[in-house]
C-alpha positions in Angstrom: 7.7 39.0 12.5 9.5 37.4 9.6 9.0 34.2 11.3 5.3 34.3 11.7 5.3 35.4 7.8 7.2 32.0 6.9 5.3 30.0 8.7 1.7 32.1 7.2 3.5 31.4 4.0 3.8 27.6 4.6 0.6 26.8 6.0 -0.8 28.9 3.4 1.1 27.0 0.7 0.2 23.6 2.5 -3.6 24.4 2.0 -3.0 25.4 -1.9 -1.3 22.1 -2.2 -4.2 19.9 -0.7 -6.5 21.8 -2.0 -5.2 21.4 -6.1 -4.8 17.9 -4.9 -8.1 16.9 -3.6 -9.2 18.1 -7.2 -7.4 16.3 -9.2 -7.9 13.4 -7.6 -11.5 13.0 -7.4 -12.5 9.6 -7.8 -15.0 8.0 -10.0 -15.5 6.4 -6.4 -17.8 7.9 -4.5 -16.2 6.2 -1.3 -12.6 8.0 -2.3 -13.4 11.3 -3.9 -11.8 14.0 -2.4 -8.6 12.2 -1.9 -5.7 14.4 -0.3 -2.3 15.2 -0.6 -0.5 12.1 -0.2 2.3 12.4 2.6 3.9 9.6 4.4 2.0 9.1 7.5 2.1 6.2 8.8 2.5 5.6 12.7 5.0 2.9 14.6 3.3 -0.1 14.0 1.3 -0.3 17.2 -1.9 -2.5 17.1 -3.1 -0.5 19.9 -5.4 1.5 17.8 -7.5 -1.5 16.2 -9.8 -4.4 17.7 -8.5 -7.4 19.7 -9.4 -9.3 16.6 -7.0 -6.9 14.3 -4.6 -6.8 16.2 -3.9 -10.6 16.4 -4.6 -10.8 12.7 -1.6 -8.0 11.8 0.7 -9.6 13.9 -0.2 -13.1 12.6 1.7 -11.4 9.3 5.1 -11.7 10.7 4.2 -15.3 11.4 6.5 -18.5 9.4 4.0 -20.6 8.0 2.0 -19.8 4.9 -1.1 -21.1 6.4 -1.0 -19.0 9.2 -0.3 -15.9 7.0 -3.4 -16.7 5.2 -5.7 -16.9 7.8 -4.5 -13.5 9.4 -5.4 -11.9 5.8 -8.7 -13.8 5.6 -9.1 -12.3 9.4 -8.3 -9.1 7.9 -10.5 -9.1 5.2 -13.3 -10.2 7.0 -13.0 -8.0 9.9 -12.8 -4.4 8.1 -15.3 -2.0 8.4 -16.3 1.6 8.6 -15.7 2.0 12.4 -11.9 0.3 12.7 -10.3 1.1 8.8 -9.0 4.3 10.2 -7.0 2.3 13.0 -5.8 -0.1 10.4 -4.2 2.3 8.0 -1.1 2.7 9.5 -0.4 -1.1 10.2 -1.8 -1.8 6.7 0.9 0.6 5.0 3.7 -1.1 7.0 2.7 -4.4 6.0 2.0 -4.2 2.5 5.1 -4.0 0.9 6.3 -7.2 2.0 2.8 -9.2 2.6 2.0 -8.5 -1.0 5.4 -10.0 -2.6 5.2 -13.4 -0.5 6.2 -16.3 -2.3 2.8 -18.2 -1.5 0.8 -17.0 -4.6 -2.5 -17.4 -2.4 -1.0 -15.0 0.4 -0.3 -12.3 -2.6 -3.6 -12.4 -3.9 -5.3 -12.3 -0.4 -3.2 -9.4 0.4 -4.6 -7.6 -2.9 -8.0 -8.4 -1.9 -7.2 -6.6 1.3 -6.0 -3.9 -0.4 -9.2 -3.8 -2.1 -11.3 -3.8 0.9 -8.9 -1.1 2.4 -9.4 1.4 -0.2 -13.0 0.8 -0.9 -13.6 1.6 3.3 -11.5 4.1 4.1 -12.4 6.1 1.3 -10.8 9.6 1.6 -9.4 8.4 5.2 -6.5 6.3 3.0 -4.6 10.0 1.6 -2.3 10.7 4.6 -1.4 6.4 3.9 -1.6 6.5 0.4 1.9 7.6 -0.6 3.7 3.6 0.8 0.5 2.2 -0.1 0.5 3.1 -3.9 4.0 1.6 -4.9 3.1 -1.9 -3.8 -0.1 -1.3 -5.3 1.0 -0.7 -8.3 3.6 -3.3 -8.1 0.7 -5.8 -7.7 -0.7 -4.8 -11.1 2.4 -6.5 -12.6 2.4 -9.8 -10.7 2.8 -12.8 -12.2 -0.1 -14.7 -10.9 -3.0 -13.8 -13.1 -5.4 -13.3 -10.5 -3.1 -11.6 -8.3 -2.6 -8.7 -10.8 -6.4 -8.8 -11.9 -7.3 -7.8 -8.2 -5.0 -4.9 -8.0 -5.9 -4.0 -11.5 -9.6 -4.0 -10.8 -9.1 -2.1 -7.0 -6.9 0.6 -8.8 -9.3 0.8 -11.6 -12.1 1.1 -9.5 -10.7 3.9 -7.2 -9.1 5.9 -10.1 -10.1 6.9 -12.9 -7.4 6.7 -15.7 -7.1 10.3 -15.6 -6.9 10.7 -11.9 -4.9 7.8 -11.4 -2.1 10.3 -13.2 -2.6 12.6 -10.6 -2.1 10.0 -8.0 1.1 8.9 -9.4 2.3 12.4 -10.2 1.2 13.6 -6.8 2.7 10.4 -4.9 6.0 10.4 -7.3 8.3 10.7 -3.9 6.4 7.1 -2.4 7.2 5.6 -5.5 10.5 6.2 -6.8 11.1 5.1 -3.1 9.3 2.1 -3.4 10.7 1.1 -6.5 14.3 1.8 -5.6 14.5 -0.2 -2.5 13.2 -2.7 -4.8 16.2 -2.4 -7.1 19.0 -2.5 -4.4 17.4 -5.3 -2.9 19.0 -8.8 -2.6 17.7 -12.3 -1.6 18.9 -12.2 1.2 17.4 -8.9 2.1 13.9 -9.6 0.8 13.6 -13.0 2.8 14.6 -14.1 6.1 17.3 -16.5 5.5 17.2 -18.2 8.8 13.5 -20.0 7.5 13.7 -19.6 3.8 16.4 -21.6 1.5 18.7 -20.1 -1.0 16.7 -21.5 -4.1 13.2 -20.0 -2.9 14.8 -17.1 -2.1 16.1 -16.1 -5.3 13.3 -17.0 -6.9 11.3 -14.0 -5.0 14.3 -11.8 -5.8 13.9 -12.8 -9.4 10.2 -12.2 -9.3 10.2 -9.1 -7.3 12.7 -8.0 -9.6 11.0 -8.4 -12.6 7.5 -7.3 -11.0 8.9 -3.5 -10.4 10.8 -3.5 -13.6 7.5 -4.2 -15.7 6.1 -1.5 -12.7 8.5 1.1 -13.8 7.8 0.8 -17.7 4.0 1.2 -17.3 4.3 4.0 -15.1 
């Protein structure tokens, strides 16, 4: 008996939680209002869910050559609609993180533009995603590269209102300390793969990354 009350209690409490989330994160989006409780959902990587197309693009991502990394997003982009975003959630949120902080400028402002896309189509669908998806969002907004940041900056602005974009933060705080301190205790070496990428372009992400987060972390 008292286990059936605990577990009344937590399902009970579970459904408060979402609930008080859903409102107060309703977007000025139509596409994204009624956004969830953000939990860390994301599956194992498998492209088994999405299109042929997809599929090749995401794992195109892990690829060496810039080039080829750009095309994969620009397959990405293009190939994202109503009827596979679901599917491409979970790859999306594992890729992300690192896509987004590449060291060609072109692949990190594709990648927002992805993001973009993502958020926009999956609407609602993005919660259970949203909680590794928002730190490297957010990260993005402090890039460097103009037009890299202007993207995220527009996509997050878009999606959220300022208010609500609080909410998202405050509700998705877990995600981002996370995010932000995996940033922190990173190293060059653990942020590129040394066996393609030399020592001087790999401290030069390191210092980037580094000082991406850090503006992150004030303006949050």
């Amino acid at each position: 008996k008292t286990q059936q009350t605990q577990q009344r209690s937590k399902g009970n409490l579970q459904t408060s939680s979402s609930s008080r989330a859903a409102q107060l994160l309703q977007s000025k989006n139509a596409n994204i209002s009624g956004l969830g409780f953000c939990k860390d959902n994301t599956a194992d990587g498998s492209t088994a869910s999405v299109d042929s197309v997809l599929s090749s693009a995401f794992r195109k991502l892990g690829k060496k050559e810039a080039i080829t990394k750009q095309k994969a997003l620009s397959e990405i982009l293009d190939t994202i609609s109503p009827e596979n975003v679901d599917g491409c959630l979970p790859l999306w949120g594992r890729n992300y993180h690192k896509i987004s902080i590449d060291n060609d400028r072109k692949i990190r402002e594709l990648s927002q533009l992805v993001q973009e896309k993502v958020a926009g189509t999956a609407g609602r669908n993005m919660a259970p995603h949203l909680s590794p998806i928002i730190g490297p969002w957010l990260e993005g907004t402090c890039d460097i590269h103009l037009t890299t940041a202007q993207i995220a900056s527009n996509s997050l602005s878009s999606s959220f209102s300022e208010e609500k974009l609080v909410g998202v933060i405050k509700f998705c705080e877990k995600g981002i300390l996370k995010h932000i301190k995996e940033r922190l205790i990173s190293s060059p070496s653990s942020l590129s793969d040394m066996k393609i990428t030399d020592l001087v372009e790999a401290e030069e992400k390191y210092a980037r990354v580094i000082g991406s987060t850090l503006r992150m972390l004030i303006s949050i």
